[in-house]
N, C-alpha and C positions, 0 to 999 in steps of 0.2 A: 617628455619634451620632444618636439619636431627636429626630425633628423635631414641636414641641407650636406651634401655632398660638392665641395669647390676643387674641380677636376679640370687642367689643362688640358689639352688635344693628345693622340695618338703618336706612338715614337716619342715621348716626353724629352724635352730638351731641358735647361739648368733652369731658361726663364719658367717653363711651365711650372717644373716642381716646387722653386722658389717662390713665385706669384702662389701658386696652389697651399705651400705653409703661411707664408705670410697673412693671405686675405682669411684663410680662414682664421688664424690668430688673432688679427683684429672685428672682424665680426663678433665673434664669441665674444668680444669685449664691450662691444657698442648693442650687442641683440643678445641680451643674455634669455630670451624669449625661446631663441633655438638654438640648438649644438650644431656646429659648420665641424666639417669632418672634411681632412684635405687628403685628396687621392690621387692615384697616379693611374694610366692605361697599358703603359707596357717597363719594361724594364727601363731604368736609370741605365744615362749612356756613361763612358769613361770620366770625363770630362763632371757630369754631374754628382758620381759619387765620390769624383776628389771633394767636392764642394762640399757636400753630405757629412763626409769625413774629417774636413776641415774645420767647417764647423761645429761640429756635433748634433746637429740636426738629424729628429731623427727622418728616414723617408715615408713616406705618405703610404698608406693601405693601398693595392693595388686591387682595382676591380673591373671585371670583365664588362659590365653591363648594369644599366640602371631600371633594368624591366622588375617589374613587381615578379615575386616569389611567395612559397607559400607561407614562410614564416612572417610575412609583411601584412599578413590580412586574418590568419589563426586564430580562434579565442584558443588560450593557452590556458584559460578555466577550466580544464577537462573534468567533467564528470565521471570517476570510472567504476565499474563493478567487477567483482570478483566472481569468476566462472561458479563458483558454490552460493554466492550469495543469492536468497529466496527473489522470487521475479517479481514479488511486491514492492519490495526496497527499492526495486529500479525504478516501478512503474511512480513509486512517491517521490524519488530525483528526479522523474524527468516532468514532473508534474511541479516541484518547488522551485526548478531552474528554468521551469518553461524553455523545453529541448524535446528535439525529435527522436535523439538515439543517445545510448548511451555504450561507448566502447566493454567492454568483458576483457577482463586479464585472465594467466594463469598463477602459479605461483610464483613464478620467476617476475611476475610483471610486465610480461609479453601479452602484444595484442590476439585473444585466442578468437574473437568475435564481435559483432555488437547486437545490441537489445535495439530495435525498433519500436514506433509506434505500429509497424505494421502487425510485429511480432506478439504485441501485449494485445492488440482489437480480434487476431485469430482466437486467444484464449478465452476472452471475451464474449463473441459472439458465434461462435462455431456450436452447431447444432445440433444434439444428441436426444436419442429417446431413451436410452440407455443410461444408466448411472455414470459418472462421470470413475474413470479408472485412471490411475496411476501407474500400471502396466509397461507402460512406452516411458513412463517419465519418473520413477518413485523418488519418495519426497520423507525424508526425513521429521522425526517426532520432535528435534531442536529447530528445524525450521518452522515448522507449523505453529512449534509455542514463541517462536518470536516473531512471526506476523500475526500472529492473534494478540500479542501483547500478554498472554495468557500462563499459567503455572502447571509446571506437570508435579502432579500429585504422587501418582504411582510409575513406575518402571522406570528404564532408560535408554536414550537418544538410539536410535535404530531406524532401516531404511523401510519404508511402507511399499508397497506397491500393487495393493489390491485396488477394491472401486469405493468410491466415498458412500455413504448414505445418511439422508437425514431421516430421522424415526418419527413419523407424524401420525400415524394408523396404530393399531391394537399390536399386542405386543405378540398373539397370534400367528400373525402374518409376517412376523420378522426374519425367520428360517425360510420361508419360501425361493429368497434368492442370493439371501448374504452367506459370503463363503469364509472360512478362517483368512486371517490376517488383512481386512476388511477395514474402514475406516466407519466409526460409525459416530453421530452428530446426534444427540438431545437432549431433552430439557431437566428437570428437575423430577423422573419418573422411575424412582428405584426401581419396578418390576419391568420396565427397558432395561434399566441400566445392567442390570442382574441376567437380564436374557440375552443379550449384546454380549456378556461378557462366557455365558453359558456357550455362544455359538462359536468362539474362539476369534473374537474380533482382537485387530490386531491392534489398533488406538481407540480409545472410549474418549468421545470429546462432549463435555459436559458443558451447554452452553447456561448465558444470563448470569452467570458465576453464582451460579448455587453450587454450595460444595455437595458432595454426594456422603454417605454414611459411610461410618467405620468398616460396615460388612461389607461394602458394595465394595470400599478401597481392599478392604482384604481379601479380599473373590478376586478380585483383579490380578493384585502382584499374585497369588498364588496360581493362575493361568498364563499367567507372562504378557497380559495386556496392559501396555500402557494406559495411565486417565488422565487428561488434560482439560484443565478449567480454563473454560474461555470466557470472559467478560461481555460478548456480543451475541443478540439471541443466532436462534439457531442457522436460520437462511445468511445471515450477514457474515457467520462462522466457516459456512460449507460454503462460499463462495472465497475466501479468501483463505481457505486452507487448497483447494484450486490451483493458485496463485505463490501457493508456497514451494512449487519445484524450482530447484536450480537454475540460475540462468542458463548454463550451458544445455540443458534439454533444450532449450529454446531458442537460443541466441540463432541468429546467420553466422554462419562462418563466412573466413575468406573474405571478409570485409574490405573498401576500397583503401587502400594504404597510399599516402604521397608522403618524400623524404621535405624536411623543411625548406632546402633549397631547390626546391623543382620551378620554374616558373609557370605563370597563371597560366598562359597559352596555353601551357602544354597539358594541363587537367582538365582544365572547364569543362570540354567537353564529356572525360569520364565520369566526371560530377553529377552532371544534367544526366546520363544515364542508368545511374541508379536508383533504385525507387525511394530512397531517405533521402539521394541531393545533397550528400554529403562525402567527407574523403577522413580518414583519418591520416593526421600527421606523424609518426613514428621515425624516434632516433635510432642509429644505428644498431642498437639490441631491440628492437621490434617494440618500444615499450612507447604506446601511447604518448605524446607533450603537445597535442592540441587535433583541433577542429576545426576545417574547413568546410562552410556551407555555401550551398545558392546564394544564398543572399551575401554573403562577403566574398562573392566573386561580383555583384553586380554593381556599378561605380565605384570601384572602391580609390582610396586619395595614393595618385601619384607615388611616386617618387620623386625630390625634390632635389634640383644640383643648383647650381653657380660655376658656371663657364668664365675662366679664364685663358687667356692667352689665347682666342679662338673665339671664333662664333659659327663654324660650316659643321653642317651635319657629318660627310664624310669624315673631318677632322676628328669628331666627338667621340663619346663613348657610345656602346651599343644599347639603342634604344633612347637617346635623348629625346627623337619626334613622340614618346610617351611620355617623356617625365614634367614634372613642372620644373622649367626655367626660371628661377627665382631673380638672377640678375647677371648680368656680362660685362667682363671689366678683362679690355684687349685692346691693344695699340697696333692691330690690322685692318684690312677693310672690313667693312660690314657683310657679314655669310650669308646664308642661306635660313638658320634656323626662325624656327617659326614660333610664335606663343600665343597663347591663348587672351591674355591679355596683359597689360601693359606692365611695362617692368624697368627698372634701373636699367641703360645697357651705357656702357661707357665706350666711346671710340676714337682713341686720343691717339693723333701722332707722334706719339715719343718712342725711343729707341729699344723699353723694354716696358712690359708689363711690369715690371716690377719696380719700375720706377712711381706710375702709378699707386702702388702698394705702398708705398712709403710716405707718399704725398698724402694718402689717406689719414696714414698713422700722424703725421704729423698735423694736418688739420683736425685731427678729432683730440691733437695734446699728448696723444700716447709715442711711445717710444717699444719696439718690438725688443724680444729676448734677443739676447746678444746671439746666441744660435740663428734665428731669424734674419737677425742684421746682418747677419754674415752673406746668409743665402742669398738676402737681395742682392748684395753687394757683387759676389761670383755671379748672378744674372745680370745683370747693366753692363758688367765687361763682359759676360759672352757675349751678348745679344750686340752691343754694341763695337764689339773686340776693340774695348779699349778704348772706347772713345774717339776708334778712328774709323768708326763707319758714318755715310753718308748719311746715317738712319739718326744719327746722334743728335741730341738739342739739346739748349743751356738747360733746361729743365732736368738732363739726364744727367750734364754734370751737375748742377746745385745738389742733386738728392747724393751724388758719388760723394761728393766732399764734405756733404755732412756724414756720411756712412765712414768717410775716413776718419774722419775728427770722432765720433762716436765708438769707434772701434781701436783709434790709434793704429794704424797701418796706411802704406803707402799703395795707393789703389794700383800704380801702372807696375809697382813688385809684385803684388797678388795676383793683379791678370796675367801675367806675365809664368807666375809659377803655375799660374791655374792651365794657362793654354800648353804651357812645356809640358805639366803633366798629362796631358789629354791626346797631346797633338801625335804621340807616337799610335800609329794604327796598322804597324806591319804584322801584328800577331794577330790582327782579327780576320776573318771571313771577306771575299767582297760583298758576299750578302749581307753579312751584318753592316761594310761601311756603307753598304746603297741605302741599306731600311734603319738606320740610325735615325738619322733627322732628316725624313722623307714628311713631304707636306703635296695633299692634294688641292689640284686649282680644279676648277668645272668652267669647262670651255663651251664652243657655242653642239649644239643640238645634243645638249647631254651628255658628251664626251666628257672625259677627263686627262687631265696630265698630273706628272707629278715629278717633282725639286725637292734633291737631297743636299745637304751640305755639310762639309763637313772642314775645320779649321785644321791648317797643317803648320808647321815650320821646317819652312824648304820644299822642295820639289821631289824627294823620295818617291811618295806614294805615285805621283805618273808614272813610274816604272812599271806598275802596274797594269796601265792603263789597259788594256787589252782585255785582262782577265774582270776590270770592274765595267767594260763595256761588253762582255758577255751578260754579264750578269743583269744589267740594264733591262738588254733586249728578253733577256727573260722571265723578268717582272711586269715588262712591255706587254709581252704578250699573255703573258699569263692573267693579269688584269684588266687587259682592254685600254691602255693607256694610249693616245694616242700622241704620247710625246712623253718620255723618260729621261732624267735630267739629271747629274752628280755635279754639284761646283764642288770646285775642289780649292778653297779659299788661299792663300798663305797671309797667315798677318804679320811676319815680317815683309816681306816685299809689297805687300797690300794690292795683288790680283788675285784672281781667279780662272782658272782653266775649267771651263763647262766641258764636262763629257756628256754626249748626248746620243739617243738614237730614237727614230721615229720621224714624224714631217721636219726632215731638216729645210726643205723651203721656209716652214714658217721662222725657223730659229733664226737662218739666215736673213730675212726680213730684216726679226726682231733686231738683230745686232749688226745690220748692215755688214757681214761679214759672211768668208766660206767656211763651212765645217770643213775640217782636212783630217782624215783619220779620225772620226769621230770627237773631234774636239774643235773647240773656239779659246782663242785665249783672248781676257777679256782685263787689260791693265785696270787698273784701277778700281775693280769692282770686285763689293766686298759683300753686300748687303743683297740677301734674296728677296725679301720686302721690298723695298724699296728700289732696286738695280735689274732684278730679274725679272723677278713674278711679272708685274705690270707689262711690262716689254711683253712676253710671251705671251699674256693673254689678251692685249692689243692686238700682236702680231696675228691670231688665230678669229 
């Protein structure tokens, strides 16, 4: 089943994470086609994991990035071979799975090498005048009887490593160049067979499955040469006794290794550099769980999200200009991102995405888990704090009041306990309160700004004010922002004091007002949607 990822913007705020369980909730209900998986981008703020915890919801998978990795594109069908298994057995898997290579383990199950096609056309076609020797590679009497398919008559399992011969000429000429421990290959010819076994040959391979005589088998074990009945004549026998060394004689080592989570980027190109075009996938004990080839690096499908509460790339997660956009459901202006072709985008102004989310639920008949229903409920009063931002419409009260009556709670106690618990922010960092709920705008020739806010009760935190205007100017600069912005909300008195630093001309513009020590106070505004943003990026 296709896997859709429903992830609100960076700095996640209560509406992100709640829109992000919510919609994916009811997807999975109305598309049981594909699994909707709700994620989050960076750490839940104070305020969101009261909600979390209030609810019992649990929070969303946090992920860095939606770029394709290597466990997204893998066949996890892995073919493998054992470092001692004969190099026939391979050459017949990669022949029945129609595959180029086949990984090699050790005992442990670690990756020791792999078997190419390059490595089985060397054995192949490599050109000797000489009798084919085992020298470099010796090859076992149990391997060679189980790629022949064949029965060992006399002796036992033991490592060969002279030169192969097949016996076609007079029995004569046989000592001229065979030397003890010798492989020797023929037919139904006891006075071969008898001289073969006279010369101290070290396996007698009897082919066409003629059995050989009593005397010939007891001339044998009494010289300590093994006799193996092979079923195939003789040329088709000595060619695939050949073939019966070890993978590990053969294999490449050092094979190209990527972890499951590596991203595409970052291989491709070591891929294309090796002469298979391929990469082996290995888990943390080096043990082989898939394959990466050329060809499943080339178009391979996406990754597939569902943008809420947002639709700007810098807002997003890393890598959404790759992934497929399946559909956008946000109560902002319309962003920046882009798609391929056409798609669900919703852009409603109402006071929370999550309002949205509910309206769904209830035009499709369904009712979310009460976990869920909570969440949306803690988002409509963040976003809206309470129903006393400017950002608020009847449509955000209808869905609160049915959330009331659905839950049995009084919405203006919840928010109320919700903001008390949240609003205290004297133990954190000013970096953490600038990069809380920090939102980027893209202003004119590619600049950017960016508006943080954060809800208070009372005027405490300006005491601060100094050390969160340091802190500003050095996210300011550090980023290239060309305007840096903290409202600093109160939703009992229902203003805001903008700390600001960067083009205060434009600020001043925007609010018809003087910055004075780094600040504007701004009565009655509550809402950065709706009261700020727009201002400032008019102003610019």
């Amino acid at each position: 089943m296709a896997h859709v990822y429903v992830t609100g913007h960076k700095n996640p705020d209560t509406d992100t994470i709640a829109s992000a369980i919510g919609y994916a909730e009811l997807k999975n209900l109305v598309d049981p086609e594909n699994v909707y998986a709700p994620a989050r981008l960076g750490d839940v703020n104070t305020q969101t994991a009261w909600a979390l915890e209030k609810s019992g919801a649990k929070s969303p998978k946090r992920i860095s990035h939606v770029m394709l990795r290597v466990k997204d594109v893998m066949s996890t069908e892995v073919e493998v071979a054992h470092q001692n298994d004969p190099l026939r057995n391979v050459g017949l898997a990669m022949a029945r799975r129609n595959i180029a290579q086949v990984p090699v383990v050790d005992d442990d199950g670690a990756l020791a090498g792999i078997i190419t096609e390059r490595n089985l056309a060397r054995m192949y076609v490599r050109e000797s005048r000489t009798a084919s020797s085992f020298a470099d590679s010796p090859v076992s009497v149990a391997a060679m009887t189980e790629v022949l398919e064949g029965e060992l008559l006399v002796g036992e399992d033991k490592e060969i490593s002279g030169q192969l011969w097949v016996i076609s000429m007079g029995v004569e000429s046989m000592g001229k160049s065979m030397e003890p421990g010798d492989i020797v290959v023929i037919g139904d010819r006891e006075s071969g067979q008898r001289r073969a076994v006279e010369l101290g040959a070290g396996v007698l391979v009897i082919s066409n499955g003629v059995r050989p005589s009593d005397d010939v088998l007891r001339m044998a074990e009494e010289a300590g040469t093994a006799v193996l009945l092979s079923p195939l004549d003789s040329y088709v026998t000595s060619r695939l006794i050949q073939i019966s060394v070890p993978c590990w004689e053969v294999m490449s080592e050092n094979p190209l290794t990527v972890a499951p989570d590596d991203l595409l980027t970052d291989i491709t190109e070591s891929v294309m550099e090796v002469h298979y075009r391929a990469a082996i996938a290995v888990d943390n004990k080096s043990r082989p769980i898939g394959v990466v080839t050329r060809t499943d690096l080339l178009n391979p499908q996406p990754r597939r999200v569902l943008l809420v509460d947002h639709a700007e790339v810098g807002q997003s997660v890393a890598g959404v200009e790759r992934a497929q956009v399946v559909e956008i459901l946000d109560h902002h202006h319309i962003g920046d991102v882009e798609t391929t072709s056409p798609i669900p985008a919703t852009f409603d102004p109402v006071g929370s995405t999550a309002t949205l989310v509910m309206e769904r639920f209830k035009t499709a008949g369904m009712r979310p888990e009460v976990s869920t229903a909570t969440m949306l409920l803690a988002a409509i009063l963040s976003d809206t704090v309470i129903l006393n931002s400017p950002t608020t419409t009847d449509r955000d009260r209808e869905v609160v009041k049915f959330l009331e009556e659905t839950l049995d709670v009084d919405a203006r106690e919840f928010g109320m306990e919700m903001f008390e618990a949240s609003s205290d922010v004297t133990e954190l960092s000013a970096e953490d309160i600038v990069n809380r709920d920090a939102k980027e705008y893209g202003v004119h020739s590619g600049e950017k700004m960016v508006i943080s806010q954060v809800e208070t009760v009372g005027k405490t935190l300006l005491e601060r004010k100094d050390e969160l205007l340091k802190e500003l100017e050095q996210g300011r600069r550090r980023k290239g922002y060309v305007l840096a912005a903290l409202m600093v909300t109160d939703i009992v008195e229902g203003g805001t004091d903008l700390l600001c630093v960067g083009e205060y001309a434009s600020i001043e513009r925007a609010f018809d007002a003087k910055v004075r020590d780094g600040v504007i106070r701004l009565p009655g505004v509550m809402s950065r949607k709706k009261q700020v943003a727009p201002r400032l990026l008019a102003a610019f």
